[in-house]
N, C-alpha and C positions, 0 to 999 in steps of 0.2 A: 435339516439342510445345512451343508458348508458353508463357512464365508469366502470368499474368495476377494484379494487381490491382488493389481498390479501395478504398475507403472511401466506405460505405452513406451518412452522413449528413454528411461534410465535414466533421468534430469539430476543434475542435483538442485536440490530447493533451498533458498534461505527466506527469513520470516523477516519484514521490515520495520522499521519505527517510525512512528509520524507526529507533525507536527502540527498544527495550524497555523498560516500568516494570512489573514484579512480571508478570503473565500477562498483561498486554496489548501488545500489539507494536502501535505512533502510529505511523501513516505521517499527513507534514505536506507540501505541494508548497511549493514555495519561491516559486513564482510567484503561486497565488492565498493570501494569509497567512488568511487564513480556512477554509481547507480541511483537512479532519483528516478521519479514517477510522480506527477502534480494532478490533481484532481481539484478544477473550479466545483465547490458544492451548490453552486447556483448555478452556474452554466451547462455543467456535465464537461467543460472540456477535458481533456485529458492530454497532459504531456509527459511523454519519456525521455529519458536521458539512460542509454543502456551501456553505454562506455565499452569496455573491455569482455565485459558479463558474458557470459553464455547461460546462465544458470537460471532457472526459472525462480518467479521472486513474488512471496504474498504475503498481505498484509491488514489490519484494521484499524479502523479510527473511530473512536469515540470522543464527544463535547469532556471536556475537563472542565474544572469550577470559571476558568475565564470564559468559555465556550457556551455555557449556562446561560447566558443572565441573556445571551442573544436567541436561543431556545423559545423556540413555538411550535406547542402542539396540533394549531391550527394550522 
């Protein structure tokens, strides 16, 4: 069997970096400086800030060694 794919609407994509500040994990794209995306990790809220952007934008975040010590498996 082939593999097949596509891309539905020609986007262009950029990959973001993020930070931690207190429960919110910023993801910031480097390319559009106006681009931000906030995610409470206790609340689920979610805020954008899509500025200028057209461009679709994804991202991940993992605990770093300060993010750790507040880590529970429970």
């Amino acid at each position: 069997m082939e593999n097949y794919s596509f891309d539905i609407f020609n986007q262009e994509q950029h990959q973001c970096l993020s930070h931690r500040e207190g429960d919110w994990i910023i993801f910031h794209c480097p390319i559009c400086k106006d681009y931000e995306r906030r995610i409470n990790w206790k609340t689920r809220e979610v805020k954008v800030r899509r500025g200028s952007s057209t461009a679709a934008h994804a991202g991940s975040h993992a605990p770093v060694s300060s993010d750790v010590e507040n880590f529970s498996i429970n």
